[in-house]
C-alpha positions, 0 to 999 in steps of 0.5 A, spaced: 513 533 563 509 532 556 516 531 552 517 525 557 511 523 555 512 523 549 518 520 548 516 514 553 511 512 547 517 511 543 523 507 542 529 510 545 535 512 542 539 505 542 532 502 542 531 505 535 536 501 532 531 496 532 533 493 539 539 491 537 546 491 541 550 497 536 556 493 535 552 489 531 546 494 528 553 498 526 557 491 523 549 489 519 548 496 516 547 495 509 546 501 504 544 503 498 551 503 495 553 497 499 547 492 497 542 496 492 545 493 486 544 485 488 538 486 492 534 489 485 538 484 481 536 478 485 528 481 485 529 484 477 523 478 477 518 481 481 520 488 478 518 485 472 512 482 473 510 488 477 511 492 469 507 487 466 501 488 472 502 497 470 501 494 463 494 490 464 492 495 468 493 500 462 489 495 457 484 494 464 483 502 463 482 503 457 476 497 455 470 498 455 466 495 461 460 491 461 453 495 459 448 492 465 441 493 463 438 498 466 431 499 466 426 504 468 425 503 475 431 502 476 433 509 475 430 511 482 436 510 485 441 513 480 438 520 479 443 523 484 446 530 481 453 530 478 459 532 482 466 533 481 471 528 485 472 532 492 479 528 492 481 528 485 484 522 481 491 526 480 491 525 488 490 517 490 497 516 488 501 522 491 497 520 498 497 512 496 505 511 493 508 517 494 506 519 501 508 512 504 515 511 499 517 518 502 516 515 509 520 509 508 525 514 506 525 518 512 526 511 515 532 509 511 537 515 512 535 514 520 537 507 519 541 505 513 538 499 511 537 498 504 532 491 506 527 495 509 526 501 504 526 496 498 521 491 501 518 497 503 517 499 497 516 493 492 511 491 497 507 498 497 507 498 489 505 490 489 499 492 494 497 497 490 497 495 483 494 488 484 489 491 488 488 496 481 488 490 477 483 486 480 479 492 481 478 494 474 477 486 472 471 487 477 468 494 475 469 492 468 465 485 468 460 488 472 458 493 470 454 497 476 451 504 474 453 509 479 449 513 482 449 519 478 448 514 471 441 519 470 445 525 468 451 521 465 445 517 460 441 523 459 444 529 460 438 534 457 433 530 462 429 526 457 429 519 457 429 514 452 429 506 452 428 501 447 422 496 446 426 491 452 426 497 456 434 498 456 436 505 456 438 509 450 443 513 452 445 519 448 450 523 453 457 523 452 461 517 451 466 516 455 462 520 461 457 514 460 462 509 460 464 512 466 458 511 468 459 503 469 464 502 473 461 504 480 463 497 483 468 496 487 470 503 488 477 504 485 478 510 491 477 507 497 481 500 494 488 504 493 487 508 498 486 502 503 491 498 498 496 503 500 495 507 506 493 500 509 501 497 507 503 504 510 499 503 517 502 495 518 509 499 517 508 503 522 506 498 526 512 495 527 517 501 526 514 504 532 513 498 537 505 499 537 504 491 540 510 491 545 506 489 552 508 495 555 501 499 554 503 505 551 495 505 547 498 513 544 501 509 539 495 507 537 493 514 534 499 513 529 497 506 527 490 508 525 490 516 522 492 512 515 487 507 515 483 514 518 485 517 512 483 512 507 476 511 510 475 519 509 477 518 502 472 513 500 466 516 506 467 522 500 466 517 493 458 516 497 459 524 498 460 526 491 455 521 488 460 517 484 459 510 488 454 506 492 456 505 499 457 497 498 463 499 492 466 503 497 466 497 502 466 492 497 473 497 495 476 498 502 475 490 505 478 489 497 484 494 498 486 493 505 486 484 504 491 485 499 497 489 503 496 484 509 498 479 504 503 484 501 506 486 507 507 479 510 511 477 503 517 482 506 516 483 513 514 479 520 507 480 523 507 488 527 505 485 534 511 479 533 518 481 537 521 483 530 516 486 527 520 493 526 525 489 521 524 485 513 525 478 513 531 479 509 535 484 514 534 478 519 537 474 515 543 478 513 545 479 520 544 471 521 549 470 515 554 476 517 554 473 524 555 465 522 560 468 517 563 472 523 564 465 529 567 462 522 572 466 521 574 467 529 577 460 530 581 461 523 584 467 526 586 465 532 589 458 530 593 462 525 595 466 530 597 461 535 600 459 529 605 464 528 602 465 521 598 472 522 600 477 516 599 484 518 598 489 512 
């Protein structure tokens, strides 16, 4: 009983070839092998824009961001004790990108469809790379000490401040630097930018929005944005972040995969929200090329001039 249950949730069989009739799921498949070539060839554009967004988030990291003024009646509110990361930094792009890449991949070899998987992918890394850069052009210009900055400007305890009543730090400099790129946080603005594209993925694969009440679905919709948000509620637990940098980080993040997902795919509650705008369309082509040829055929025939090979 509780497997039919669990199967009602979900596409059958037929049904998961994307609710369409077999013969034409079988004469539009399109693999890797058949199509990947031309299909990176006619986006190499965007893969190499997408180089360039890596290389100014390379320069976004390593510059210096704007020193604020922090006075002493501001530091009440950053004397909070330093911890180290609950999630560390090594782990926001095995959860963000490649958790998510190796579900597209699942979903390729139960369908074949080369479209699926190369927008899958270009439009995750687009969600999270542009989310990256715009979140360290905002931290570098801003400039917002976290809330541990206390003990990353004076580790020793005694504080120091010149005649205007700005911080003289003599802390390590990198972890002072560190120490002002609180705004917007970086964690919560991946996390949303990549787990947020991995949920509207999910959405339409399973059918969530089809009208016929199977609320469970649900519960697969929402465990990936459930997980970013555990991860950004950890940046307020750890001291790293205010909480307006994990909200500011999160609305941030998740703004861009809805644009993202929407340059390759249809909305999820849409009738073909299980498939990208470009599969639709090779199967349109594949189709009006089909009902030009039959006629041909056929006059041909009737004609007597059909060679068998």
């Amino acid at each position: 009983m509780a497997w039919r249950f669990l199967s009602s949730l979900f596409p059958s069989a037929r049904e998961w070839q994307w609710g369409l009739p077999l013969t034409q799921v079988e004469s539009g498949r399109h693999t890797i092998r058949s199509h990947g070539a031309s299909l990176a060839k006619d986006h190499r554009h965007d893969w190499l824009i997408l180089l360039l967004l890596i290389v100014i988030e390379i320069v976004l990291y390593v510059i210096h961001p704007f020193y604020r003024f922090v006075g002493k009646d501001m530091m009440t509110d950053l004397k909070y004790p330093m911890k180290d990361n609950t999630v560390p930094v090594w782990a926001v792009p095995m959860y963000a990108v490649l958790l998510p890449i190796a579900i597209f991949l699942v979903f390729y070899i139960c369908r074949r469809d080369v479209y699926d998987l190369h927008h899958g992918i270009l439009g995750l890394l687009y969600s999270v790379l542009i989310t990256a850069v715009i979140t360290d052009a905002i931290k570098n210009a801003t400039g917002r000490p976290r809330p541990d900055f206390f003990w990353r400007c004076f580790p020793d305890g005694m504080e120091a401040y010149d005649k205007l009543g700005d911080v003289i730090c003599h802390g390590k400099d990198s972890v002072i630097r560190e120490g002002h790129k609180s705004f917007p946080s970086g964690h919560s603005s991946a996390s949303f930018a990549g787990l947020g594209f991995l949920s509207l993925y999910l959405t339409g694969k399973i059918k969530a929005f089809d009208r016929k009440g199977h609320v469970a679905k649900l519960c697969i919709v929402f465990l990936p944005l459930l997980a970013a948000s555990l991860v950004a509620v950890s940046r307020v637990d750890d001291y790293w972040h205010h909480w307006q940098d994990v909200f500011a980080g999160g609305l941030l993040g998740l703004t861009v995969a809805i644009f993202c997902y929407h340059q390759f795919f249809p909305p999820p509650y849409d009738d073909e929200g299980w498939g990208p705008y470009a599969y639709f369309r090779a199967i349109g082509e594949s189709s009006q090329a089909n009902s030009t040829t039959a006629p041909m055929v056929e006059a041909q025939a009737m004609n007597g001039q059909v060679v068998l090979r």
